[in-house]
PQR file of N, CA, C, O and H, with PARSE charges and radii, in Angstrom:
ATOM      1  N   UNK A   1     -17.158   9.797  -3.092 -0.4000 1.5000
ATOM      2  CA  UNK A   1     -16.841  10.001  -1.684 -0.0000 2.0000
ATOM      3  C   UNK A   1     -16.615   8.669  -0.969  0.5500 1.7000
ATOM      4  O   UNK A   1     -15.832   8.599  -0.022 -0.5500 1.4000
ATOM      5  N   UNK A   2     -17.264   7.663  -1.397 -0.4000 1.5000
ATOM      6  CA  UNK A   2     -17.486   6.810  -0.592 -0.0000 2.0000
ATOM      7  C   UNK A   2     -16.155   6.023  -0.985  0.5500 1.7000
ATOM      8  O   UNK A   2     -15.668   5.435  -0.020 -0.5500 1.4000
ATOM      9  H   UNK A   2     -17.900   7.720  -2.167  0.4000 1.0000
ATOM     10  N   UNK A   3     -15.532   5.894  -2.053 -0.4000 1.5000
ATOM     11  CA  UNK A   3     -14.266   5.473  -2.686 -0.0000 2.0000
ATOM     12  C   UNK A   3     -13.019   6.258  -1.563  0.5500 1.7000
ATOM     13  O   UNK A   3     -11.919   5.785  -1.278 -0.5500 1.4000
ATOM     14  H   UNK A   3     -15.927   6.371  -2.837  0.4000 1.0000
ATOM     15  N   UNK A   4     -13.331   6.946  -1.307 -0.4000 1.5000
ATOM     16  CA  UNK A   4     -11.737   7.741  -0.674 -0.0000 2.0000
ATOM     17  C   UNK A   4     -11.904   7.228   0.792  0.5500 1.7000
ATOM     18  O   UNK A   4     -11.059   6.667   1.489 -0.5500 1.4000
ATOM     19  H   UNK A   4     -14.225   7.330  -1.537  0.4000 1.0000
ATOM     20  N   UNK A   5     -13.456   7.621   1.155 -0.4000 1.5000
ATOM     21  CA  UNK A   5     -13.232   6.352   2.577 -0.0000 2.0000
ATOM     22  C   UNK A   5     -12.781   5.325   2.805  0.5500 1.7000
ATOM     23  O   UNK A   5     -12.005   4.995   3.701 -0.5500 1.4000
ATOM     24  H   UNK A   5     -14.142   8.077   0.588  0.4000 1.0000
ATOM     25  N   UNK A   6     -13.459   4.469   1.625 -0.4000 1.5000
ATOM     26  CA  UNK A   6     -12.481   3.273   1.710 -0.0000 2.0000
ATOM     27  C   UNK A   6     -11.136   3.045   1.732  0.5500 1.7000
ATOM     28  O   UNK A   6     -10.577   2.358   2.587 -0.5500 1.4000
ATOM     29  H   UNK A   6     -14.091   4.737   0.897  0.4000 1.0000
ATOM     30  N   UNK A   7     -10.438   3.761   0.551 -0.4000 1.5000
ATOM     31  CA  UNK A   7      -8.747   4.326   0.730 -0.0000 2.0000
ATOM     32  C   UNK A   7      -8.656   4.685   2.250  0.5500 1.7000
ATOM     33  O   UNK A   7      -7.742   4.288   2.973 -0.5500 1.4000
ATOM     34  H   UNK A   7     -10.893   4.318  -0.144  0.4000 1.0000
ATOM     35  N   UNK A   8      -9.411   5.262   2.553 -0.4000 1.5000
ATOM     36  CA  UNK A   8      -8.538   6.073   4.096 -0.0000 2.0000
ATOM     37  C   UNK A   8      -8.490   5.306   4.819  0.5500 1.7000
ATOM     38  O   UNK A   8      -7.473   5.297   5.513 -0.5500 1.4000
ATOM     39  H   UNK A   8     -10.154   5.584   1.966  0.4000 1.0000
ATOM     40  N   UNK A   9      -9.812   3.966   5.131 -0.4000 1.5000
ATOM     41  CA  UNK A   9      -9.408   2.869   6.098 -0.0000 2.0000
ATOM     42  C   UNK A   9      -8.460   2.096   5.475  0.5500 1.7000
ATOM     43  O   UNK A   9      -7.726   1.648   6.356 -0.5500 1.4000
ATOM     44  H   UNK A   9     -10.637   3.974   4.567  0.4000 1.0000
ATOM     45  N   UNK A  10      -8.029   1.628   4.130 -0.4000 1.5000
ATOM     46  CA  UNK A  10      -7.358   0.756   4.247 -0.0000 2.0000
ATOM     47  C   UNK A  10      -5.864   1.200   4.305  0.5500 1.7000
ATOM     48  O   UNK A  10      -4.894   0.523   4.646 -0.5500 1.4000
ATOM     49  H   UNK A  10      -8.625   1.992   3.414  0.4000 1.0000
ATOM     50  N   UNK A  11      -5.913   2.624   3.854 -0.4000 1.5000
ATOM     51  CA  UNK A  11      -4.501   3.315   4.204 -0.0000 2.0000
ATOM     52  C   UNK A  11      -4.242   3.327   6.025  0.5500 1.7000
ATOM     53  O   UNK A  11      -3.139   3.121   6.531 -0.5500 1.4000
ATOM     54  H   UNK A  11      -6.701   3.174   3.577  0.4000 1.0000
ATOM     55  N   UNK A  12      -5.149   3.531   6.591 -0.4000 1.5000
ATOM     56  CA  UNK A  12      -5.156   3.490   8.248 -0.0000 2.0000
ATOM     57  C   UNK A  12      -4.828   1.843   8.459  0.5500 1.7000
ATOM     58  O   UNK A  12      -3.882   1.587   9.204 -0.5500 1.4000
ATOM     59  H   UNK A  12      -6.045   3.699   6.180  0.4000 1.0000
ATOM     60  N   UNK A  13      -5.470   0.849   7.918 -0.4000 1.5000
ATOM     61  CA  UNK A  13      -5.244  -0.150   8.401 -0.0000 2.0000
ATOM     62  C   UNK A  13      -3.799  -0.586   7.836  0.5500 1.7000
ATOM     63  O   UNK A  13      -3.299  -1.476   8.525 -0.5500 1.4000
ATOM     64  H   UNK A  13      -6.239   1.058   7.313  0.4000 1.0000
ATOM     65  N   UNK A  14      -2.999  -0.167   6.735 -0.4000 1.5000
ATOM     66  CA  UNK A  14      -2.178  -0.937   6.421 -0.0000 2.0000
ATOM     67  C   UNK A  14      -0.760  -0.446   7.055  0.5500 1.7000
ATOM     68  O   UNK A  14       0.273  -1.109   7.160 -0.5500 1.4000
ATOM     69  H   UNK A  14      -3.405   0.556   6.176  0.4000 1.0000
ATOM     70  N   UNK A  15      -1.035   1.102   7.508 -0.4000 1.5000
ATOM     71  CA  UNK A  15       0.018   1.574   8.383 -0.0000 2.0000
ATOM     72  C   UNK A  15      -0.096   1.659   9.705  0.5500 1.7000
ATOM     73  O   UNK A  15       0.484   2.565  10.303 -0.5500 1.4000
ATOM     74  H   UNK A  15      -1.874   1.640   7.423  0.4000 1.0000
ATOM     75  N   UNK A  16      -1.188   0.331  10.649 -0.4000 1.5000
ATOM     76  CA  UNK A  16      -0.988  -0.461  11.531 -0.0000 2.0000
ATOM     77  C   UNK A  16      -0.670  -1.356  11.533  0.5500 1.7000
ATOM     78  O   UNK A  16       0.142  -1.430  12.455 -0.5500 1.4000
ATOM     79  H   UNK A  16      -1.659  -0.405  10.164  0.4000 1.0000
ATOM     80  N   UNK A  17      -0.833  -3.045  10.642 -0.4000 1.5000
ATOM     81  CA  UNK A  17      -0.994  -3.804  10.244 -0.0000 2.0000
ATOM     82  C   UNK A  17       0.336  -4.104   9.967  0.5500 1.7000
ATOM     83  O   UNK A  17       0.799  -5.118  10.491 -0.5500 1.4000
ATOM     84  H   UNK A  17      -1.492  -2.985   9.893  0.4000 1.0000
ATOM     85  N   UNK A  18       1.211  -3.259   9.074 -0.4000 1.5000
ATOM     86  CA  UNK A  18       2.824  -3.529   8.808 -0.0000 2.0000
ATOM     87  C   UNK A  18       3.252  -3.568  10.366  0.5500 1.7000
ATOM     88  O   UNK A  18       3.196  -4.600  11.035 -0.5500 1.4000
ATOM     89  H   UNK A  18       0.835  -2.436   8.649  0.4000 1.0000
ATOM     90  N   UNK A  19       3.576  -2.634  10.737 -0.4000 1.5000
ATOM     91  CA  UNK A  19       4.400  -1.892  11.798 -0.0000 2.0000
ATOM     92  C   UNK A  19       4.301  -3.567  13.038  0.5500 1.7000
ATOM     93  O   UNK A  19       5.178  -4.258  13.556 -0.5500 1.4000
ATOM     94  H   UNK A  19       3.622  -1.796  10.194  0.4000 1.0000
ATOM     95  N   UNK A  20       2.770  -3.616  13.061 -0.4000 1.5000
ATOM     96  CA  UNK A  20       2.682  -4.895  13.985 -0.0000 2.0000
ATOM     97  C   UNK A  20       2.744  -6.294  13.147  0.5500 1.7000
ATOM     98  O   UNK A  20       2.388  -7.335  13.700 -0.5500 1.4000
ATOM     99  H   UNK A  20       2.058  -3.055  12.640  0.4000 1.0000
ATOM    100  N   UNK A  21       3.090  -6.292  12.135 -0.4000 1.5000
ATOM    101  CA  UNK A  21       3.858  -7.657  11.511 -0.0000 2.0000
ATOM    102  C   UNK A  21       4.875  -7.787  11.482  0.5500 1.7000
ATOM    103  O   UNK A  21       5.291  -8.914  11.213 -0.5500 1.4000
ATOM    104  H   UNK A  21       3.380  -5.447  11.686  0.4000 1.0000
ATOM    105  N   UNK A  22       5.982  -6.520  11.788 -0.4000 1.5000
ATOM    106  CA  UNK A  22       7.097  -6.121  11.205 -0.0000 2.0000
ATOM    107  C   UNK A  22       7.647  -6.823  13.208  0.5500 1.7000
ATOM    108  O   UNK A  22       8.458  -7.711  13.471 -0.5500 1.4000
ATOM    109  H   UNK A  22       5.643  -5.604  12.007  0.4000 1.0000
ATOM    110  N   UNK A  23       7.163  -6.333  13.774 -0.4000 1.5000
ATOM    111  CA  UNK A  23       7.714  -6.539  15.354 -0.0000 2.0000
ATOM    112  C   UNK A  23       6.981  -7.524  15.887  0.5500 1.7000
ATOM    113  O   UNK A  23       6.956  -7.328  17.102 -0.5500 1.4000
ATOM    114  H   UNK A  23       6.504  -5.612  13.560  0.4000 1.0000
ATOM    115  N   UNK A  24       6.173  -8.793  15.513 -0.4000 1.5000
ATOM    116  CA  UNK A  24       5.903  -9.658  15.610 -0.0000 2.0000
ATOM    117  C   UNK A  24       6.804 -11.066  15.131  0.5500 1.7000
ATOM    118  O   UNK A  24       7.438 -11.041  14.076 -0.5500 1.4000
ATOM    119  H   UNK A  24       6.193  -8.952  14.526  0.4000 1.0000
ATOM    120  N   UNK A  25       6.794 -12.086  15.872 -0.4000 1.5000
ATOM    121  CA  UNK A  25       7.838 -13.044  15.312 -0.0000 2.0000
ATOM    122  C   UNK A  25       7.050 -14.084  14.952  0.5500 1.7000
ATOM    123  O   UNK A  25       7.181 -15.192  15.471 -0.5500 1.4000
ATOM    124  H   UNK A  25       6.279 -12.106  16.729  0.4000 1.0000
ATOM    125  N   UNK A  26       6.251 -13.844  14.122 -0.4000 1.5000
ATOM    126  CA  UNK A  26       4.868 -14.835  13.218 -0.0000 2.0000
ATOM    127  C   UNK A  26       5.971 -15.033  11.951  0.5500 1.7000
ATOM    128  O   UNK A  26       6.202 -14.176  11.098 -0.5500 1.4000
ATOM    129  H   UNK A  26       6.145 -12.944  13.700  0.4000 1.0000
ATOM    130  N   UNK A  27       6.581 -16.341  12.032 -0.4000 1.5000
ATOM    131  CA  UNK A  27       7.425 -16.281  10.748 -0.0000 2.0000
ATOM    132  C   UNK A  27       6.451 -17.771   9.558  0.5500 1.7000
ATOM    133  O   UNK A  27       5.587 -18.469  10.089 -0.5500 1.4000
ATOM    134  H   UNK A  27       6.393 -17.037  12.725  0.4000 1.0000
ATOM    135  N   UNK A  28       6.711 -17.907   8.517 -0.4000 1.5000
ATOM    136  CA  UNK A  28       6.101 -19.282   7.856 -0.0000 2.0000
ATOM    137  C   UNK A  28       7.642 -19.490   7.000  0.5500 1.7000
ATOM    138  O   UNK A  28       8.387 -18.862   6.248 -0.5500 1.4000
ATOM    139  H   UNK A  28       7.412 -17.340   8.085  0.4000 1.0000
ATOM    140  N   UNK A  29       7.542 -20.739   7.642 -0.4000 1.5000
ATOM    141  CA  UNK A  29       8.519 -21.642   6.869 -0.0000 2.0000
ATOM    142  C   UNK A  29       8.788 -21.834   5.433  0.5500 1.7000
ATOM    143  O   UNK A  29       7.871 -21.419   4.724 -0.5500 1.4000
ATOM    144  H   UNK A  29       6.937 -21.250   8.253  0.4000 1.0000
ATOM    145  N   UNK A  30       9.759 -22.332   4.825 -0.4000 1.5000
ATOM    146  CA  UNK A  30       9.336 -22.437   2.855 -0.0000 2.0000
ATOM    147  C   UNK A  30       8.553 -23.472   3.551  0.5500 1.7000
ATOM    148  O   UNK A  30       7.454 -22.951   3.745 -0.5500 1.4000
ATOM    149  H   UNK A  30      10.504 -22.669   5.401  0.4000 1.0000
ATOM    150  N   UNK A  31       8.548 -25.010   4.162 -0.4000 1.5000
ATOM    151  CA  UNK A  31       7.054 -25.578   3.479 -0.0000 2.0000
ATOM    152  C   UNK A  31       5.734 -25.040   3.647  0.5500 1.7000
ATOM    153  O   UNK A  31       4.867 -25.175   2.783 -0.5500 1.4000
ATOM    154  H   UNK A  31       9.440 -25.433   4.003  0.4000 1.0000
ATOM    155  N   UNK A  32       5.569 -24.488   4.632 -0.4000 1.5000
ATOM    156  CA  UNK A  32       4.155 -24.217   4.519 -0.0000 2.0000
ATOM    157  C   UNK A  32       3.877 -23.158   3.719  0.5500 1.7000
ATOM    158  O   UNK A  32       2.797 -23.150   3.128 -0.5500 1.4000
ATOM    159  H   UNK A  32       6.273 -24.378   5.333  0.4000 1.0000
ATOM    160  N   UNK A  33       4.485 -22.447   3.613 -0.4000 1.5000
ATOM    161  CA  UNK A  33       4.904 -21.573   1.947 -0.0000 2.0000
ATOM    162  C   UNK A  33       4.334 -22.669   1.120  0.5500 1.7000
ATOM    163  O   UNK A  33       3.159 -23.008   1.266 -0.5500 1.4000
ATOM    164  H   UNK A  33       5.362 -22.454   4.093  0.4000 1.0000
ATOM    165  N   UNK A  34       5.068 -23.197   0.318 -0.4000 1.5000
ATOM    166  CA  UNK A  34       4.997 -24.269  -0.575 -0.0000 2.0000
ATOM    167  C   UNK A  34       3.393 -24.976  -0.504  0.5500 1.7000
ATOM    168  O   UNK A  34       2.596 -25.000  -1.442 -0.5500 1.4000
ATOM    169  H   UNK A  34       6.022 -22.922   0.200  0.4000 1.0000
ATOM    170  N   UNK A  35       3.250 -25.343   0.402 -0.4000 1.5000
ATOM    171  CA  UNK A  35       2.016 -26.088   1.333 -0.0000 2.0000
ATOM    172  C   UNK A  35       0.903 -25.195   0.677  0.5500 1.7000
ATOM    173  O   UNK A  35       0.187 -25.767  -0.145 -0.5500 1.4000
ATOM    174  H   UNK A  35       3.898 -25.323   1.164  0.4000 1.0000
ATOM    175  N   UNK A  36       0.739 -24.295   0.850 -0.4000 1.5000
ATOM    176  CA  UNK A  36      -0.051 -22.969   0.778 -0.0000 2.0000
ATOM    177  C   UNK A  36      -0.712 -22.656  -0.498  0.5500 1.7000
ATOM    178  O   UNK A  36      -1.879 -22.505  -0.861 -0.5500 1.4000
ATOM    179  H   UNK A  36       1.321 -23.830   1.518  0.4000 1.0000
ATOM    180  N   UNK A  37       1.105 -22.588  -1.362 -0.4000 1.5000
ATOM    181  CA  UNK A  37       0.967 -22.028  -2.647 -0.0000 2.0000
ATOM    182  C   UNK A  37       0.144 -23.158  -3.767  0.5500 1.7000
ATOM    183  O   UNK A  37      -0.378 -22.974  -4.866 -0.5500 1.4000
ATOM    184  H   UNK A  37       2.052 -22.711  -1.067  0.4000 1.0000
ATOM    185  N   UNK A  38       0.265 -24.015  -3.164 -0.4000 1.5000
ATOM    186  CA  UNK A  38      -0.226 -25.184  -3.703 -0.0000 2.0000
ATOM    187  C   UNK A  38      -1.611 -25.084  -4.035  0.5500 1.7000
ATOM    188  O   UNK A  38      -2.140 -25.370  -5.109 -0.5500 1.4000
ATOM    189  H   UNK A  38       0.689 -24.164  -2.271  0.4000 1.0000
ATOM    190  N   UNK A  39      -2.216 -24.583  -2.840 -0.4000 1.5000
ATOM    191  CA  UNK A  39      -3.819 -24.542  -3.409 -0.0000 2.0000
ATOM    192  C   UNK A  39      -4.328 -23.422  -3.755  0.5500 1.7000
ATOM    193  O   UNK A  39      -5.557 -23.357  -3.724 -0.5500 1.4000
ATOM    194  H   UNK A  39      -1.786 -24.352  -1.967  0.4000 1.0000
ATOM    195  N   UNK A  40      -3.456 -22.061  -4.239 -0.4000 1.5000
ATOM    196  CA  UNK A  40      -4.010 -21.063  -4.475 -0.0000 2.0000
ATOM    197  C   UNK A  40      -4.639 -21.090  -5.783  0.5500 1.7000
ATOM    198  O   UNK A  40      -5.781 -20.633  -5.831 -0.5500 1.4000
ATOM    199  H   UNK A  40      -2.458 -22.113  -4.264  0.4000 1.0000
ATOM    200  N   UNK A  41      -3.915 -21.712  -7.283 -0.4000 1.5000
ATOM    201  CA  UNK A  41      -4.693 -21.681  -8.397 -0.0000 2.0000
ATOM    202  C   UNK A  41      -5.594 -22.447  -8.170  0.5500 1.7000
ATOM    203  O   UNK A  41      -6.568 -22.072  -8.822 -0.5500 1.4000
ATOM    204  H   UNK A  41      -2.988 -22.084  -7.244  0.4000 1.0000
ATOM    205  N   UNK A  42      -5.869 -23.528  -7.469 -0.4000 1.5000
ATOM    206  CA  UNK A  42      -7.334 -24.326  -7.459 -0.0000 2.0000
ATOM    207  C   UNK A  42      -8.852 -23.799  -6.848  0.5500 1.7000
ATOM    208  O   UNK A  42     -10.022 -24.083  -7.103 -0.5500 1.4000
ATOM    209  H   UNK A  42      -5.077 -23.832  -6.939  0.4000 1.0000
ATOM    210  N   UNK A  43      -8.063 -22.738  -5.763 -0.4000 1.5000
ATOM    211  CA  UNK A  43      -9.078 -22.073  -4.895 -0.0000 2.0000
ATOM    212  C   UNK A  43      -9.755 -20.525  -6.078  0.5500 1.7000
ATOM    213  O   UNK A  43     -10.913 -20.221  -6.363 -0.5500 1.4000
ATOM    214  H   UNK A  43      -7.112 -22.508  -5.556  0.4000 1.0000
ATOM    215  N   UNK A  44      -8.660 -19.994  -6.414 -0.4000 1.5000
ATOM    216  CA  UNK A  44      -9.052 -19.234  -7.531 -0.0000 2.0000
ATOM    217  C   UNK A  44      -9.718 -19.582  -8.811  0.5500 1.7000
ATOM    218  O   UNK A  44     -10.004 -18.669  -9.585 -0.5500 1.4000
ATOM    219  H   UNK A  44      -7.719 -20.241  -6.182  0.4000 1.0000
ATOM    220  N   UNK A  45      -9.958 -20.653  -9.070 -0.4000 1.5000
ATOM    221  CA  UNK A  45     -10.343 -21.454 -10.244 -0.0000 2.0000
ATOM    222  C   UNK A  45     -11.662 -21.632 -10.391  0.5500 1.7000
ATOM    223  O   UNK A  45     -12.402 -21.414 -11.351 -0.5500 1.4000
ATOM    224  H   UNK A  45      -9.726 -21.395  -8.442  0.4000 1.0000
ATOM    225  N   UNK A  46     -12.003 -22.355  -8.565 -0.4000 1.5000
ATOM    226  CA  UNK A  46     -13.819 -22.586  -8.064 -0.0000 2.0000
ATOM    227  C   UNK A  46     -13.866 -21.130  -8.158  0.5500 1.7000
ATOM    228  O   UNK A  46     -14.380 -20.735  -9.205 -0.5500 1.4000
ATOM    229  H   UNK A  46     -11.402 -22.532  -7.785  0.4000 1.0000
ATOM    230  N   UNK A  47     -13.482 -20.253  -7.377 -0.4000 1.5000
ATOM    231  CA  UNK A  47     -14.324 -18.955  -7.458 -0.0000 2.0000
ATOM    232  C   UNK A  47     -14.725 -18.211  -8.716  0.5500 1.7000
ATOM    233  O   UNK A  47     -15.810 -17.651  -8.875 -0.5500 1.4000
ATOM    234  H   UNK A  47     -13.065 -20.574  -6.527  0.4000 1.0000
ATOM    235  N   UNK A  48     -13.659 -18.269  -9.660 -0.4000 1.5000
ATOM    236  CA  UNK A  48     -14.234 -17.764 -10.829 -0.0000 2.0000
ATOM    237  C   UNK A  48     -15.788 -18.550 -11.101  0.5500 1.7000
ATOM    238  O   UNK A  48     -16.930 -18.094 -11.050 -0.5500 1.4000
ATOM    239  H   UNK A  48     -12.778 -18.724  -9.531  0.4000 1.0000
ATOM    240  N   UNK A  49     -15.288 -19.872 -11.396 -0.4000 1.5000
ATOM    241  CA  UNK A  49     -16.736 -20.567 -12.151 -0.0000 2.0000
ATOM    242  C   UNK A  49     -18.078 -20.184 -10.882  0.5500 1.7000
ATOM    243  O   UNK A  49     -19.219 -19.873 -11.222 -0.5500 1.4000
ATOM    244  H   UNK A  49     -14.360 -20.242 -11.437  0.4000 1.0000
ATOM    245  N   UNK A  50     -17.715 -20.272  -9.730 -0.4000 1.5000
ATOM    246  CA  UNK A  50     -18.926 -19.737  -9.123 -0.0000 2.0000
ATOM    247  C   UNK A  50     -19.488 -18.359  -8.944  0.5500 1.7000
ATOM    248  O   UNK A  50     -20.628 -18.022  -8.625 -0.5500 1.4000
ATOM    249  H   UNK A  50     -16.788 -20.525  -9.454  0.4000 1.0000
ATOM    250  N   UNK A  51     -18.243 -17.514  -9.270 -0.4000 1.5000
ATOM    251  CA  UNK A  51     -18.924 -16.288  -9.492 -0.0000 2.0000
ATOM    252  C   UNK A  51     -19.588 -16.414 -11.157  0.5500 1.7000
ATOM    253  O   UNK A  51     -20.704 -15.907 -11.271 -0.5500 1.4000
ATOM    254  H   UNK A  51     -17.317 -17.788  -9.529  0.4000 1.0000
ATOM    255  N   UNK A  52     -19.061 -16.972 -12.289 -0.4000 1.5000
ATOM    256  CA  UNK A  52     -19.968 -17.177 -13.888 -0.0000 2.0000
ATOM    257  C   UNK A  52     -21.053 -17.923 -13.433  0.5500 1.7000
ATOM    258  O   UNK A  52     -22.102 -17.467 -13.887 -0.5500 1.4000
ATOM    259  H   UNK A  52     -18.154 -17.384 -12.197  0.4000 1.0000
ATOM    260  N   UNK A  53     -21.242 -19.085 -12.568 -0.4000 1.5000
ATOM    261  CA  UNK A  53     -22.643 -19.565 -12.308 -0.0000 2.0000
ATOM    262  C   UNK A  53     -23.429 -18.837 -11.840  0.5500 1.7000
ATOM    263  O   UNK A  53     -24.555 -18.793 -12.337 -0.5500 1.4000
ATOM    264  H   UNK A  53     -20.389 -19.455 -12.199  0.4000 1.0000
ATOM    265  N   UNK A  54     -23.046 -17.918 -10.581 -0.4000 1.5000
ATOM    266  CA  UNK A  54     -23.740 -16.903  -9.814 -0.0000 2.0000
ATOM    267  C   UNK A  54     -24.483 -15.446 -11.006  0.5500 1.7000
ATOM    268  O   UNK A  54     -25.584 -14.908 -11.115 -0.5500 1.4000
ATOM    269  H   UNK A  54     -22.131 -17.954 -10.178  0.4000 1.0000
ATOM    270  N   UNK A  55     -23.288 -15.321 -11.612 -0.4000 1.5000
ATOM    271  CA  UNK A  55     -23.628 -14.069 -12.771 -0.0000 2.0000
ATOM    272  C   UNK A  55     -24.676 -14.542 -13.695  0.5500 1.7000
ATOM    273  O   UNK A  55     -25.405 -13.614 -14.044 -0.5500 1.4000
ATOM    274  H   UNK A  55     -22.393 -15.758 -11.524  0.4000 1.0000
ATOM    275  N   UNK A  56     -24.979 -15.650 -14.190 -0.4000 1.5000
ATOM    276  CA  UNK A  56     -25.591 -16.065 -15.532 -0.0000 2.0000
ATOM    277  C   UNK A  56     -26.911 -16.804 -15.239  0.5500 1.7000
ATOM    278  O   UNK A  56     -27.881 -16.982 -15.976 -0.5500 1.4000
ATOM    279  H   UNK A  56     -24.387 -16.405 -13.907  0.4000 1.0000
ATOM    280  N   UNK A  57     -26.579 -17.379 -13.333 -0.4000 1.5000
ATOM    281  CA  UNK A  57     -28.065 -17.314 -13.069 -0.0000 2.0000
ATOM    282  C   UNK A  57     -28.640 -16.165 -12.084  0.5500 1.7000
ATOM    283  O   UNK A  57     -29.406 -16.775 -11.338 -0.5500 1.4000
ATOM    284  H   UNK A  57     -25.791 -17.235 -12.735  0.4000 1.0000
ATOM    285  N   UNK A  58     -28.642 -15.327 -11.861 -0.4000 1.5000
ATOM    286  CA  UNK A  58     -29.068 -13.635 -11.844 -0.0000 2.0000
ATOM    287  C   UNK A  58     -29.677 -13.236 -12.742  0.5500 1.7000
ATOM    288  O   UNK A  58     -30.609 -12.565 -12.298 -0.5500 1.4000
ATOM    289  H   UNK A  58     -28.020 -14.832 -12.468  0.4000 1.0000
ATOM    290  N   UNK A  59     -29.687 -13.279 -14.224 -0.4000 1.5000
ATOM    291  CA  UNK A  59     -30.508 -13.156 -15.063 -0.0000 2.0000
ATOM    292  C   UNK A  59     -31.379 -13.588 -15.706  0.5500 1.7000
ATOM    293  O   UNK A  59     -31.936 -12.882 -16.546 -0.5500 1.4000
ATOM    294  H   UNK A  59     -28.930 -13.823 -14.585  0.4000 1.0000
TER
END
């Protein structure tokens, strides 16, 4: 049950969320694109190892 709630808010939130991105003029440039993309594998990288540090000292 508690799984389909979650679906239902994020189905509620994502068919507000478009509609007001879509008629908003919030645009990003390619650099800050670029800028951006730059630190996503590094930021994903710490989180893994801190979620394996977090997991392995829990037990």
């Amino acid at each position: 049950m508690t799984v389909l709630i979650i679906l239902g808010v994020l189905l509620v939130a994502l068919l507000v969320v478009v509609p007001l991105l879509e008629r908003s003029s919030f645009r990003i440039s390619a650099e800050q694109t670029s800028k951006m993309s730059r630190w996503i594998l590094p930021l994903l990288v710490v989180m893994v190892v801190v979620q394996l540090i977090m997991h392995f000292t829990s037990n």
